[in-house]
N, C-alpha and C positions, 0 to 999 in steps of 0.2 A: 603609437606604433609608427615606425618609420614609413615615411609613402615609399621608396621604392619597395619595400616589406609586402605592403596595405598593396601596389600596383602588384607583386607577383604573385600572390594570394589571390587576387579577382581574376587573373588572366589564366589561371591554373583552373578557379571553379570553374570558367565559361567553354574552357575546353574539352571537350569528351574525349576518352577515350576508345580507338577505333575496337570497334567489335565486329570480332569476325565468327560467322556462326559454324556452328558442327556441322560438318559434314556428315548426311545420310550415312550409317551403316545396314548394309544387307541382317536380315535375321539369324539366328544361327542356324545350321542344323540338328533336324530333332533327332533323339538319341532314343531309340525304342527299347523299351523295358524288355527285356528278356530274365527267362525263370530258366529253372532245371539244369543248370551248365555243367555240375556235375554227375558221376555214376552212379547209382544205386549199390551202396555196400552187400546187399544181399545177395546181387548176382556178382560176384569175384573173378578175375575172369585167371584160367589157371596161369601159374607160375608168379603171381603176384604175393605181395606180403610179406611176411618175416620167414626166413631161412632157419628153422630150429633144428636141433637147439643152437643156443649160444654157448660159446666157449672164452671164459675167458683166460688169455696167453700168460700174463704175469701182473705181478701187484707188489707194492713197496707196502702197502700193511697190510695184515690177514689179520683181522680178529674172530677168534673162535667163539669168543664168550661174549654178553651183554651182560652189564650189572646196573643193577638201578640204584639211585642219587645216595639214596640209605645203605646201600649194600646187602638188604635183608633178600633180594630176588636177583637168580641169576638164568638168563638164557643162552643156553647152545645154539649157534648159529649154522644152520644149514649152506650144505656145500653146494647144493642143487637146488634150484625152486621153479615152481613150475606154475605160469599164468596162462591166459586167455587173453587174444588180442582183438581187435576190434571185429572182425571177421570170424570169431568165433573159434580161429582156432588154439588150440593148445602150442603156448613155447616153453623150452624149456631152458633156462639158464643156470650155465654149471660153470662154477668159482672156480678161481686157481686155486693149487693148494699151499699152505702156506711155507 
């Protein structure tokens, strides 16, 4: 090995390098658990929820009929159907016609 090689290799291990420590951080602030943030769906309060029935304005396909994969089963598709929404109440949704 070359000495001035062999010199800047000794002169590298015997120097430290400067270490500077962490500075303190404060804690963080604690985050208190909270429950219940939202309403109870049973008490509804009025004028909330879905506006029924639904209409709907217009449509680029209307199918009247379902057929199944075989063609042996065919269903009529209703104009009007009528669910229940989370609140219990009754909406009604009515198709355009075609």
């Amino acid at each position: 090995m070359d000495s001035r090689t062999q010199a800047s290799i000794q002169r590298l291990a015997k120097q430290r390098a400067p270490i500077d420590p962490l500075q303190p951080v404060a804690a963080p602030k604690q985050i208190l658990a909270t429950t219940a943030l939202g309403r109870d769906p049973s008490s509804s309060a009025s004028g909330s929820g879905i506006a029924s029935p639904l209409t709907e304005t217009a449509r680029s396909l209307h199918a009247t009929q379902a057929v199944s994969s075989d063609g042996l089963f065919v269903w009529s598709l209703p104009d009007t159907i009528t669910m229940s929404d989370a609140n219990g109440v009754t909406v009604e949704f009515i198709y355009a016609a075609p």
